[in-house]
DRENRO-844233 format. One record per atom (N, C-alpha, C): residue number from 1; residue in three letters; y, z, x. Coordinates in steps of 0.2 Angstrom, whole numbers, plus 5000, padded with zeros to 4 digits. Atoms other than C-alpha are relative to their C-alpha. Last residue first. Layout:
N
<NUM ALA <Y Z X>>;
...
! end
This chain:
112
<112 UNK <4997 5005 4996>>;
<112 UNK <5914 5541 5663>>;
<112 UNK <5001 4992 4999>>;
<111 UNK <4993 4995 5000>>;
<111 UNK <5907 5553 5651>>;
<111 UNK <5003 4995 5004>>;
<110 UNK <4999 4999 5007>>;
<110 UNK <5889 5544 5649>>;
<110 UNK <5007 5002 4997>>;
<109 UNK <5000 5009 5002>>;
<109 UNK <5887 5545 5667>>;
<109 UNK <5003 4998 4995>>;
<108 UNK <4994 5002 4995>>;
<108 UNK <5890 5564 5669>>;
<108 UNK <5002 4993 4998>>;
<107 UNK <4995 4997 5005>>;
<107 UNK <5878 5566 5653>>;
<107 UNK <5006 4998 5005>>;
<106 UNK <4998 5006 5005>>;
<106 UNK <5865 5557 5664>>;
<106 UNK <5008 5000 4996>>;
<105 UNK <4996 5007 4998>>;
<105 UNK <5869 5565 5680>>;
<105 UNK <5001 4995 4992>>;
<104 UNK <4989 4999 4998>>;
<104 UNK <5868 5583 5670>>;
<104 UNK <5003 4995 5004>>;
<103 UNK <4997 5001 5008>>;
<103 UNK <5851 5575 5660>>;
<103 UNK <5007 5003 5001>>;
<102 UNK <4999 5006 5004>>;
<102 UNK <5844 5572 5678>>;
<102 UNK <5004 4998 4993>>;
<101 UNK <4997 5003 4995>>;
<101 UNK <5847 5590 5686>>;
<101 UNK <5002 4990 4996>>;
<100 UNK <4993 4998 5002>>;
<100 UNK <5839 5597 5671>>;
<100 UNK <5007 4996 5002>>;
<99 UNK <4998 5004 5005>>;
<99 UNK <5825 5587 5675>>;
<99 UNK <5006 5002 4998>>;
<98 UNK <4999 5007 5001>>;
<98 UNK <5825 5591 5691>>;
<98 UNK <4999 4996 4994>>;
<97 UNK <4994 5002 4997>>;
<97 UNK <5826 5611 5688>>;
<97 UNK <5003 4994 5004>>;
<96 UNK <4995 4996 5007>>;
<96 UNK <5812 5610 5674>>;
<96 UNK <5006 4999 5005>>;
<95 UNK <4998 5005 5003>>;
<95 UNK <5802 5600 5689>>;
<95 UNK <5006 5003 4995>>;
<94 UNK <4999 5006 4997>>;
<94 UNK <5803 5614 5702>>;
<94 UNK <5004 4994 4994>>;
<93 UNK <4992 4997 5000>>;
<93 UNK <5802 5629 5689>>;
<93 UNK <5003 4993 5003>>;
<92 UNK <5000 4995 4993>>;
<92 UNK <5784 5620 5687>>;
<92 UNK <5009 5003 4998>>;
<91 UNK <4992 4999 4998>>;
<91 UNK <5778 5617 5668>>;
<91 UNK <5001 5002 5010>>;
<90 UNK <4998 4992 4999>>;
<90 UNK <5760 5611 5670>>;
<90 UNK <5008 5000 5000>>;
<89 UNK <5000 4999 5006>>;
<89 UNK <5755 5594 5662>>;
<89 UNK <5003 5007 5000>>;
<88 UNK <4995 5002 4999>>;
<88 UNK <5754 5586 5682>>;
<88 UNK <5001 5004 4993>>;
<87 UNK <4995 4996 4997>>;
<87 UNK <5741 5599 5685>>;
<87 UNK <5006 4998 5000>>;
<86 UNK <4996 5006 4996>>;
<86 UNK <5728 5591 5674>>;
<86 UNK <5007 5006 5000>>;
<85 UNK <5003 5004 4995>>;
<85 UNK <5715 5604 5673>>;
<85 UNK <5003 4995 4999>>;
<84 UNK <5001 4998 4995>>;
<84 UNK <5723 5619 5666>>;
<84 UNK <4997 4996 5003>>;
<83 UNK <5006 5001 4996>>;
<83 UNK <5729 5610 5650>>;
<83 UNK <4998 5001 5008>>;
<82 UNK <5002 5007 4996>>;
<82 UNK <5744 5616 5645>>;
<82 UNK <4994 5002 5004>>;
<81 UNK <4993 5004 5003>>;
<81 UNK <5751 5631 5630>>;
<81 UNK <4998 4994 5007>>;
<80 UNK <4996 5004 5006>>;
<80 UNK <5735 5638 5629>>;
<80 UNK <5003 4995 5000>>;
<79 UNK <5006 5005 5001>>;
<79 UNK <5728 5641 5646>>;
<79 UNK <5001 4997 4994>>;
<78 UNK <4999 5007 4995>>;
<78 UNK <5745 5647 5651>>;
<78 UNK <4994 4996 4998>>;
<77 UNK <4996 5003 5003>>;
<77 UNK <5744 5660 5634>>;
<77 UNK <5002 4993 5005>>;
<76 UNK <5003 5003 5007>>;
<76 UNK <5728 5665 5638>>;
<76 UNK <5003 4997 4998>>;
<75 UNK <5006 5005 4995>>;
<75 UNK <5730 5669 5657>>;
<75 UNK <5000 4997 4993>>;
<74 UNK <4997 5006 4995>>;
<74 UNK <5747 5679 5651>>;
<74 UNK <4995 4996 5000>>;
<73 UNK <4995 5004 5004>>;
<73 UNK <5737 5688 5638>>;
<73 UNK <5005 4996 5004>>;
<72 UNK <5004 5006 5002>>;
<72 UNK <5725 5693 5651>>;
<72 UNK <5003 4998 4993>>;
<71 UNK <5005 5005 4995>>;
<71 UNK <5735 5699 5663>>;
<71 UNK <4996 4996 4994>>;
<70 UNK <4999 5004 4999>>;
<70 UNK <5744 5710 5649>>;
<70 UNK <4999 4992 5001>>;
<69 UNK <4998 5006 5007>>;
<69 UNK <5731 5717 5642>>;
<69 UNK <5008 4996 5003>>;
<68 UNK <5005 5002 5001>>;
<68 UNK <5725 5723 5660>>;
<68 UNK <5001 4995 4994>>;
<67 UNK <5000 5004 4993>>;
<67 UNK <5743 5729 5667>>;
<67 UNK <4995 4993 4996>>;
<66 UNK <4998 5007 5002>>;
<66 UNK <5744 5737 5650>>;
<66 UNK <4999 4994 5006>>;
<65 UNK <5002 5004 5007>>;
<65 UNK <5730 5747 5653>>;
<65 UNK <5001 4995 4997>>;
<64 UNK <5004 5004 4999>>;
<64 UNK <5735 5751 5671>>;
<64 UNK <4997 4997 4994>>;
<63 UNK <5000 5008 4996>>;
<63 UNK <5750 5755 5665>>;
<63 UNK <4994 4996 5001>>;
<62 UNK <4999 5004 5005>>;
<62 UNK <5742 5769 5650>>;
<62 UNK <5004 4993 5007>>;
<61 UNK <5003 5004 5004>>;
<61 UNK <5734 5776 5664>>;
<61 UNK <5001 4992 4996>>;
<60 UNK <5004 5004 4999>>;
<60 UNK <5747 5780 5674>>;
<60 UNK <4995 4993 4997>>;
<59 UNK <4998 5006 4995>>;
<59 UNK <5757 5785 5664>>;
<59 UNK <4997 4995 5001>>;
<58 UNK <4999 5004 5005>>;
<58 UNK <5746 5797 5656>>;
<58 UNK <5005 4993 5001>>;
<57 UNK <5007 5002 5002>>;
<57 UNK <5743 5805 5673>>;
<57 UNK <5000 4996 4993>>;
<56 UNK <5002 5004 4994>>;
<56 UNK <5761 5805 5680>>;
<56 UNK <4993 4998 4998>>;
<55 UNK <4994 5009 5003>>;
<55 UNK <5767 5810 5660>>;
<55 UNK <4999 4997 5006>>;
<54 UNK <5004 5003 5005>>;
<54 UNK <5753 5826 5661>>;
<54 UNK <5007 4992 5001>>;
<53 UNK <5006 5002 5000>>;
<53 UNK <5759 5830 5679>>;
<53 UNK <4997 5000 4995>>;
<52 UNK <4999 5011 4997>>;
<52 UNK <5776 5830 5673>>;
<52 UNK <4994 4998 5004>>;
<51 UNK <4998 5008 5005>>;
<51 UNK <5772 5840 5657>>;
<51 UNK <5002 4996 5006>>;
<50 UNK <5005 5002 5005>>;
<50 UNK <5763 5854 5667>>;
<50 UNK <5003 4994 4998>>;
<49 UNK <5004 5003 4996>>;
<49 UNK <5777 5856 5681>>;
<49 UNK <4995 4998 4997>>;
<48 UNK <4999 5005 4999>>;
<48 UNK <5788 5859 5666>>;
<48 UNK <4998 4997 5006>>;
<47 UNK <5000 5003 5006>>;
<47 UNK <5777 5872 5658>>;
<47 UNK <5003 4992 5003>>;
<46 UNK <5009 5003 5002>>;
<46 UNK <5777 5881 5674>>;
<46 UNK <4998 4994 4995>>;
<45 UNK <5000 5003 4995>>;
<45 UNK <5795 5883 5675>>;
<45 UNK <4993 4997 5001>>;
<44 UNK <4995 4999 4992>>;
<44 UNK <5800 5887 5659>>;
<44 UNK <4996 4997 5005>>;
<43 UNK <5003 4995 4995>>;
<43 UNK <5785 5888 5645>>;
<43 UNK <5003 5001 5006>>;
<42 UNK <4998 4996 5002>>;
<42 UNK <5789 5873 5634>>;
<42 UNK <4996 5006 5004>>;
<41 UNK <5003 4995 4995>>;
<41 UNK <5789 5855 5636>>;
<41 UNK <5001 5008 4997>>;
<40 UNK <5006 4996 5007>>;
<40 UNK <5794 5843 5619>>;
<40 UNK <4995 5007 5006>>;
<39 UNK <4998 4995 5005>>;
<39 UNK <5809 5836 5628>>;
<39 UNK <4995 5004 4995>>;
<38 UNK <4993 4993 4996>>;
<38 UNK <5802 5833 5644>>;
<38 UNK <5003 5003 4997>>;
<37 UNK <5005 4995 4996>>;
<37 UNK <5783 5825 5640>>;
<37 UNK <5007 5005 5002>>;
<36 UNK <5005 4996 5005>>;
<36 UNK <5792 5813 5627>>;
<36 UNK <4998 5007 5001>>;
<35 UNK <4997 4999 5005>>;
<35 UNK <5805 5807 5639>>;
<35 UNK <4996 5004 4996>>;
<34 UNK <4994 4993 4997>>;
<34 UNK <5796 5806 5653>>;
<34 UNK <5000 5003 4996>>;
<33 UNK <5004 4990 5001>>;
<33 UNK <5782 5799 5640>>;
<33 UNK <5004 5002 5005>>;
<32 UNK <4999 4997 5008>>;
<32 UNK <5795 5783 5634>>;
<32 UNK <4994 5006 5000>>;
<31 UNK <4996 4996 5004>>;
<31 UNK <5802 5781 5652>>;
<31 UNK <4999 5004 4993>>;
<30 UNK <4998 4994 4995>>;
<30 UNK <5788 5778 5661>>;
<30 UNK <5002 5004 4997>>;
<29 UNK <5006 4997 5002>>;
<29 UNK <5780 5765 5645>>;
<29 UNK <5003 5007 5005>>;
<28 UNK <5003 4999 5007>>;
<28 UNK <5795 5756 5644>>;
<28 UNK <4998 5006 5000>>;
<27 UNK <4994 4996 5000>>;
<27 UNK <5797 5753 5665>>;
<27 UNK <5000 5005 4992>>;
<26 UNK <5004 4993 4991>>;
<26 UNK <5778 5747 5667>>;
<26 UNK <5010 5004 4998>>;
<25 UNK <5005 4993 5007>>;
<25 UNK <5784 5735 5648>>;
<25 UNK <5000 5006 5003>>;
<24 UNK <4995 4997 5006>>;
<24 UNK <5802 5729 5659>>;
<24 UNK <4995 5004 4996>>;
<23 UNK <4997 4994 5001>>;
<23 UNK <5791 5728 5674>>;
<23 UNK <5003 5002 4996>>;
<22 UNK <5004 4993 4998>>;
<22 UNK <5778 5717 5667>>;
<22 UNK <5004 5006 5003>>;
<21 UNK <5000 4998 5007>>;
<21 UNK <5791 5703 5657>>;
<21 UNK <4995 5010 5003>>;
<20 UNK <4995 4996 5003>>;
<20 UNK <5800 5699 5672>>;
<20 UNK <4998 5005 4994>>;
<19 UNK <4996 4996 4995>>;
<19 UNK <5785 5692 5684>>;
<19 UNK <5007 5004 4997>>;
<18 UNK <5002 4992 4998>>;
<18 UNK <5775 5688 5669>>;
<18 UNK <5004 5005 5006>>;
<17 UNK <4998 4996 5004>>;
<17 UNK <5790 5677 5665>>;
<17 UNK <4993 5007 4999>>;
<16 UNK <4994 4997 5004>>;
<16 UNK <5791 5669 5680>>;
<16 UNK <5000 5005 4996>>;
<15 UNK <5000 4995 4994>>;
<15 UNK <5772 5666 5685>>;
<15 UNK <5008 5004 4999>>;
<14 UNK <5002 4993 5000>>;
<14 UNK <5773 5658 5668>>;
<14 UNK <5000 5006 5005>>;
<13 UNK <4995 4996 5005>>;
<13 UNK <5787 5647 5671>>;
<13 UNK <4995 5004 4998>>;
<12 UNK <5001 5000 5008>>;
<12 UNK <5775 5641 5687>>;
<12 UNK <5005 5003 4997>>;
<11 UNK <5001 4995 5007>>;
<11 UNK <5783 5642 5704>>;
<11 UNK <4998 4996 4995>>;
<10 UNK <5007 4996 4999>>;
<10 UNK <5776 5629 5719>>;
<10 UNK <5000 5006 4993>>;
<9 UNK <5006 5002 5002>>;
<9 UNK <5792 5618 5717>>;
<9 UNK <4994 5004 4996>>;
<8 UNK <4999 5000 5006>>;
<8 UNK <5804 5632 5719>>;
<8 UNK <4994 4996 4996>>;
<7 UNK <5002 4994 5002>>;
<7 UNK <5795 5636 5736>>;
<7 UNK <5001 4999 4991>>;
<6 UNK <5008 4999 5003>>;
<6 UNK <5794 5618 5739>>;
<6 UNK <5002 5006 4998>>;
<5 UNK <5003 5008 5004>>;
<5 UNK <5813 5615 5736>>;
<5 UNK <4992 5001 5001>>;
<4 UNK <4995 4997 5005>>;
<4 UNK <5819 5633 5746>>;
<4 UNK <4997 4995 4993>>;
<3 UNK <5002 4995 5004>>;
<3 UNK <5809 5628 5759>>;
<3 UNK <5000 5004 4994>>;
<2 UNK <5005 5001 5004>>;
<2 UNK <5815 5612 5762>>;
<2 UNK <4995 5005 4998>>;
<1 UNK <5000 5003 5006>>;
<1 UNK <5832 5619 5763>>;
<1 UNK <4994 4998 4997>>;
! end
């Protein structure tokens, strides 16, 4: 259990939502030149070993691009939205899910 409580602790809401938002754009981006590179192919069997080695290659790339803008729009917007050198001003998952905690004993209180 104390694992569980530090571990929560120790998340950022940013490390969160980078963590959800990068596979969904890395999935995006697979799917929209699969797609692309499989209905627009043309040559039979050759032509379609061509277009998945062009959509494994452009793929790529363009991941690792977004990766990059990403990362550094994440880094931009945590530096933004609280001061990086007072570490009590950070969101953690931790406090977020003890304050919560606190505003469903209060409302309980408040009901009785």
């Amino acid at each position: 259990m104390e694992f569980w409580r530090r571990a929560i602790d120790a998340l950022d809401f940013a490390d969160l939502m980078q963590g959800f938002t990068k596979p969904v754009v890395f999935g995006f981006i697979l799917a929209t030149i699969g797609c692309y590179k499989g209905l627009t192919v043309r040559g039979g069997t050759q032509g379609v070993g061509r277009a998945t080695t062009s959509a494994a290659v452009v793929g790529s790339v363009l991941i690792i691009v977004a990766d990059a803008f990403l990362t550094k729009l994440s880094l931009y917007l945590s530096i933004k939205s609280s001061d990086a050198r007072n570490p009590a001003v950070r969101m953690t998952a931790g406090r977020f899910l003890s304050d919560a905690q606190r505003i469903c004993r209060y409302n309980h209180e408040l009901a009785s």
